[in-house]
N, C-alpha and C positions, 0 to 999 in steps of 0.2 A: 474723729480725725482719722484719716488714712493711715495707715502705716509702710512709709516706704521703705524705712529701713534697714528691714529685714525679708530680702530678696532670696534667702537660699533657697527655699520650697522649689521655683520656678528660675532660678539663676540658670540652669542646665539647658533651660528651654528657650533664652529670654535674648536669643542673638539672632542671627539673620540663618542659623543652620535650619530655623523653623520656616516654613512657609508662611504661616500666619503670620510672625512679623515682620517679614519683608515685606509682605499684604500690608498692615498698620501702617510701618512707614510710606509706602508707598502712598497711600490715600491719605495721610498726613501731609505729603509731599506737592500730593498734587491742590487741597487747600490753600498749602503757603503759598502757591504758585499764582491762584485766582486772585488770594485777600490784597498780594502784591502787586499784582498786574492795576484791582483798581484803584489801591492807594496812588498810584502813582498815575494814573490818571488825573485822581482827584489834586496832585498836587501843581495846585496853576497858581499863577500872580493873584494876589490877595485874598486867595484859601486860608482859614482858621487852622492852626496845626494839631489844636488839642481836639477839634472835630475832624480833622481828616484819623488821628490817631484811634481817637472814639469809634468812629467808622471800619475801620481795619479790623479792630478787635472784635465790635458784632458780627464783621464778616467771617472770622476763625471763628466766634462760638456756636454761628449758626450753621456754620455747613459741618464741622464738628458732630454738632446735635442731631445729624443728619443718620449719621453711621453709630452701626454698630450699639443698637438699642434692644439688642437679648441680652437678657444676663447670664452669665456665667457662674454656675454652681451657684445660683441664688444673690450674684452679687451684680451692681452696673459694674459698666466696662467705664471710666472715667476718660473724660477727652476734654479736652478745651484750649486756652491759650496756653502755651509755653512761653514766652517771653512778649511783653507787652507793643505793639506799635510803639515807635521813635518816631521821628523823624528829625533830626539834628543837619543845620542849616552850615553852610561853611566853613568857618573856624571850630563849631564844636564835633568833637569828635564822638559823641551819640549818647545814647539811655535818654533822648530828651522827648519823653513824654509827660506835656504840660498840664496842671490841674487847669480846670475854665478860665478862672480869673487871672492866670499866670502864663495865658499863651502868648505868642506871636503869629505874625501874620508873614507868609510867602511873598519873595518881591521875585517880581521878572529878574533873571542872571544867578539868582541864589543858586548854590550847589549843595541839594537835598537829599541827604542818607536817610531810605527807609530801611528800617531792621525788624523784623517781625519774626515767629516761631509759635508751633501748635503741635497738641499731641495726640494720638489716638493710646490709649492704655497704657500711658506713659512713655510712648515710641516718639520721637521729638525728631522735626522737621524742623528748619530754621533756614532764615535767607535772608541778605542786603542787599540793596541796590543803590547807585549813586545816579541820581539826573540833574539837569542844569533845566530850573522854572522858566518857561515861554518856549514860544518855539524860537529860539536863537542859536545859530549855529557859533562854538567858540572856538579858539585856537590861540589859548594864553596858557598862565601857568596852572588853570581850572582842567584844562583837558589834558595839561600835561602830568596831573595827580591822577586824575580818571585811569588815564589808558594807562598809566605807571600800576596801577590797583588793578586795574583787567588783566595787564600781562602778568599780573602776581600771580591773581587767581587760574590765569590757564595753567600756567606753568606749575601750578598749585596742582589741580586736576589730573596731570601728565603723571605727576611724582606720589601721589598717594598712591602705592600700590605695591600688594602683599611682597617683603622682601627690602623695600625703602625703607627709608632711616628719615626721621623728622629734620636731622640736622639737613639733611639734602632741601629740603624745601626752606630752611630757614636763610639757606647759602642759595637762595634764588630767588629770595625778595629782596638779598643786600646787592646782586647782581645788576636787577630788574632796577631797582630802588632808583641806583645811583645811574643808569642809566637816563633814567629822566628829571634829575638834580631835585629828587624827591628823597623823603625818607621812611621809612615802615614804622609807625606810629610806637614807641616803647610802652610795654605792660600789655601788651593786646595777646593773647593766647589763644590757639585753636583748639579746641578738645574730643576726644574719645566723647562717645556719646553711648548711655546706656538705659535701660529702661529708669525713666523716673531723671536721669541724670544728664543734666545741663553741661557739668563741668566736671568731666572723669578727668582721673589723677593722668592719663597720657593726654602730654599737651605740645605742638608747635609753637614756637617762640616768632612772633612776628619779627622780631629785631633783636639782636646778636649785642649784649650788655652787660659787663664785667658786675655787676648787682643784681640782676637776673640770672639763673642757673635753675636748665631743667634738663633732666637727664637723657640720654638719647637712647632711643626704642625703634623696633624695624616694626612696621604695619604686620599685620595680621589678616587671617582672613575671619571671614563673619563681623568683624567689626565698623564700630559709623563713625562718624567723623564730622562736624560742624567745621569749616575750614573758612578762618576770620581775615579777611586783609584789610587792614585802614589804613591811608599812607596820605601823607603830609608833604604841602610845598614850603614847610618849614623845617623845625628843628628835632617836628616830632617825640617831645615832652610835651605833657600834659602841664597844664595850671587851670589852678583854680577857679570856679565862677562865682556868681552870686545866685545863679539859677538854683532852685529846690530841686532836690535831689528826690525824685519821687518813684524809682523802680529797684523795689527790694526783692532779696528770699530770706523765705528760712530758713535760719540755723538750726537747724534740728537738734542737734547735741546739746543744746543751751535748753535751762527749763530757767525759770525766776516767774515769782507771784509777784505782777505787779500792780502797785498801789493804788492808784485811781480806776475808778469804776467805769469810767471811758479808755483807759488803756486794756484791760480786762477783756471790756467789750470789743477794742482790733484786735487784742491779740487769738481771741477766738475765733475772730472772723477767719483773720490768716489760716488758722490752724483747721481750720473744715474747708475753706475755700483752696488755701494756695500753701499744704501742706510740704510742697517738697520743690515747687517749680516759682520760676519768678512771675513778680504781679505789680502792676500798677496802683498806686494809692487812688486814682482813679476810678479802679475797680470796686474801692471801699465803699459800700452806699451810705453811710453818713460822712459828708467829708469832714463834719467837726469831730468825730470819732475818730479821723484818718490823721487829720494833723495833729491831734494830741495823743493818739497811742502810739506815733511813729517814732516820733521822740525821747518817751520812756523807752520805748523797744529798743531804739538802737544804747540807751543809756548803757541798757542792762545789756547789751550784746545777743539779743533776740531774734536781729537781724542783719544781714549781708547786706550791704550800699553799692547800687551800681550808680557811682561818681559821674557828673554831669560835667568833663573836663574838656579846656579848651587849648587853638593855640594860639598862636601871636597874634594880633589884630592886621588884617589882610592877606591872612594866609588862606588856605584852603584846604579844607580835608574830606578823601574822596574813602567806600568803602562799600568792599564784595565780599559776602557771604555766599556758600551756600555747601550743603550735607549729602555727603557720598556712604555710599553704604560696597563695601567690600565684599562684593559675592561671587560666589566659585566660578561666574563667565568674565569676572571683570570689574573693573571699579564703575559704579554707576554713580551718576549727579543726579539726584531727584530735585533739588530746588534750583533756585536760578536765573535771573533770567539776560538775554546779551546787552550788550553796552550799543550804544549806536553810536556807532565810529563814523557816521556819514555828517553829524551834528558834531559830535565830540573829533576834534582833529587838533593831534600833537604833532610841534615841527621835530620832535625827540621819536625815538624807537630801540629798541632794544639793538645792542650792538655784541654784547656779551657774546660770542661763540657758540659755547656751549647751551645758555640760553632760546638762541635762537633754533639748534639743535632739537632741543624738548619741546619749543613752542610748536615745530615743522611737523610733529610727531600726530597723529589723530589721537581723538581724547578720547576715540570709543574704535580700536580695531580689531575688536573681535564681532562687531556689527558687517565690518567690510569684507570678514570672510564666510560670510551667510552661513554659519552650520546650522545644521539640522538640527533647530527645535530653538535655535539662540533668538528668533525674534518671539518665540513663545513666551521666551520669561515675564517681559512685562505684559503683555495680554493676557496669561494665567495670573497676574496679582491684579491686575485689572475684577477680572471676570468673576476673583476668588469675594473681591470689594464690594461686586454690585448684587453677589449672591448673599453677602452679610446686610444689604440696607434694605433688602426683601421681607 
């Protein structure tokens, strides 16, 4: 088993002040970028979802397997999925990645959240995207969640940066929100991202909730960011499904010996395979070992449940991700990819002032004033990439 948890040795070195991991993430960045591009190809009118998700996932562990295969002081460099293909259809609001026998199929009109994430030496890239299945152009309350989600995430992009305050972004999805008589999904959190780590203790609050309380922090520099919008043409609570909740992590802090000789044998598996990042039961190769160690696992508290919630029946829920990394030229987006506003068409738009103030603003001005050496940045982590797969 890996040992993540003890990061001091290398804490010092393990932020963007190193070239190397800006390098990591960056070619991490540009994976999630490819594996998304063809999920979302792949998701057309009566596509299998548990094979478009299947597919997603081979395509992060092969290009993955790609980089980065010297070892370091006698050890491999570990890479692979960070967080498993989704794809979660209308009302649900995501983690819905289904075992074979428990998938669904894609209809023309559905509104489909892909969510995927990958690492290179535990440098974690991650990204969503929200598309409407066929080619049908809409302009109902689907598109009015979409662009209400887009304008979260620009205006999202605008405001991360060294000196900001989370609460400013969280008072710009209630602005955005209610502009398009949508609302910011509750319990959805953006987080600090660090080596090995999905879900650092600094977090954005999608939505402003007298039961939710998380403390406010100004950004920093060297720091990453996974930056989550989901947003609902409902009530934006969560309820329950009947769907199998099938994308866990490790609790690492939790030990228990558990009983059955098939739980024994996933919780081993977990513990060499998906020691510190999330994973698919999917990913488990025996899935009768999967469904019956997942069980005892969570019994005993062995593992984190990422919940398969939903919302009202005819609602719609749209959602953008994607991870910026905070360095000394500027806040950069490495994941991502745009909404198409020529298909997606809301009769709503952002009216808020201020709002529109930030959206006016370019999300990269320090590209528009050409200095000396600033379009170098990415083509020296480019170059530093293709000198590591040699």
């Amino acid at each position: 088993m890996s040992d993540h948890g003890n990061e001091s040795e290398s804490e010092e070195i393990a932020d963007l002040s190193n070239p190397d991991v800006t390098t990591k993430y960056r070619a991490a960045g540009d994976i999630v970028q490819k594996a998304l591009q063809k999920v979302m190809e792949a998701c057309v009118a009566d596509a299998d979802i548990a094979a478009v998700c299947e597919m997603g996932d081979k395509i992060m562990e092969e290009e993955t397997g790609k980089l980065y295969n010297k070892k370091v002081k006698d050890k491999k460099i570990e890479k692979g999925i960070a967080f498993p293909t989704c794809v979660s259809v209308n009302e649900i609001f995501g983690h819905f990645s289904p075992m074979k026998g428990e998938s669904r199929i894609l209809k023309a009109g559905d509104v489909a959240k892909i969510d995927l994430a990958c690492h290179i030496d535990g440098f974690i890239a991650a990204a969503a995207h929200t598309i409407i299945i066929g080619d049908q152009k809409v302009e109902d309350k689907r598109a009015d969640a979409i662009m209400a989600a887009w304008n979260c995430a620009e205006a999202a992009l605008r405001l991360v940066q060294v000196g900001n305050t989370n609460t400013q972004i969280t008072q710009a999805f209630g602005k955005i929100t209610e502009d398009f008589g949508c609302k910011h999904v509750q319990g959805v959190l953006s987080h600090q991202m660090k080596k090995f780590v999905i879900d650092g203790n600094k977090v954005i609050i999608g939505a402003e909730n007298p039961d939710d309380h998380v403390d406010e922090f100004e950004f920093e520099a060297n720091e990453v960011y996974c930056i989550d919008v989901v947003v609902s043409t409902g009530e934006g609570k969560g309820k329950e499904t009947e769907v199998r909740h099938t994308v866990y992590k490790r609790a690492p802090e939790v030990t228990y010996m558990l009983k059955t000789q098939k739980a024994r044998q996933f919780l081993s598996e977990v513990n060499k395979r998906f020691p510190a990042l999330p994973f698919s039961l999917r990913a488990i190769e025996d899935e009768q070992v999967a469904r019956v160690g997942v069980s005892e696992a969570k019994r005993h508290e062995l593992l984190e449940e990422y919940p398969v919630l939903k919302e009202k029946d005819g609602e719609f829920v749209a959602q953008f991700k994607f991870t910026v990394l905070l360095l000394p030229g500027g806040t950069k987006k490495i994941t991502g990819l745009p909404v198409d506003d020529k298909m997606v068409v809301s009769t709503l738009s952002v009216q808020d002032e201020e709002m529109k103030k930030v959206l006016a603003k370019s999300a990269n001005p320090k590209k528009n004033k050409k200095k000396k050496g600033e379009a170098k940045d990415g083509d020296e982590a480019k170059e530093e990439a293709k000198e590591e797969e040699k």
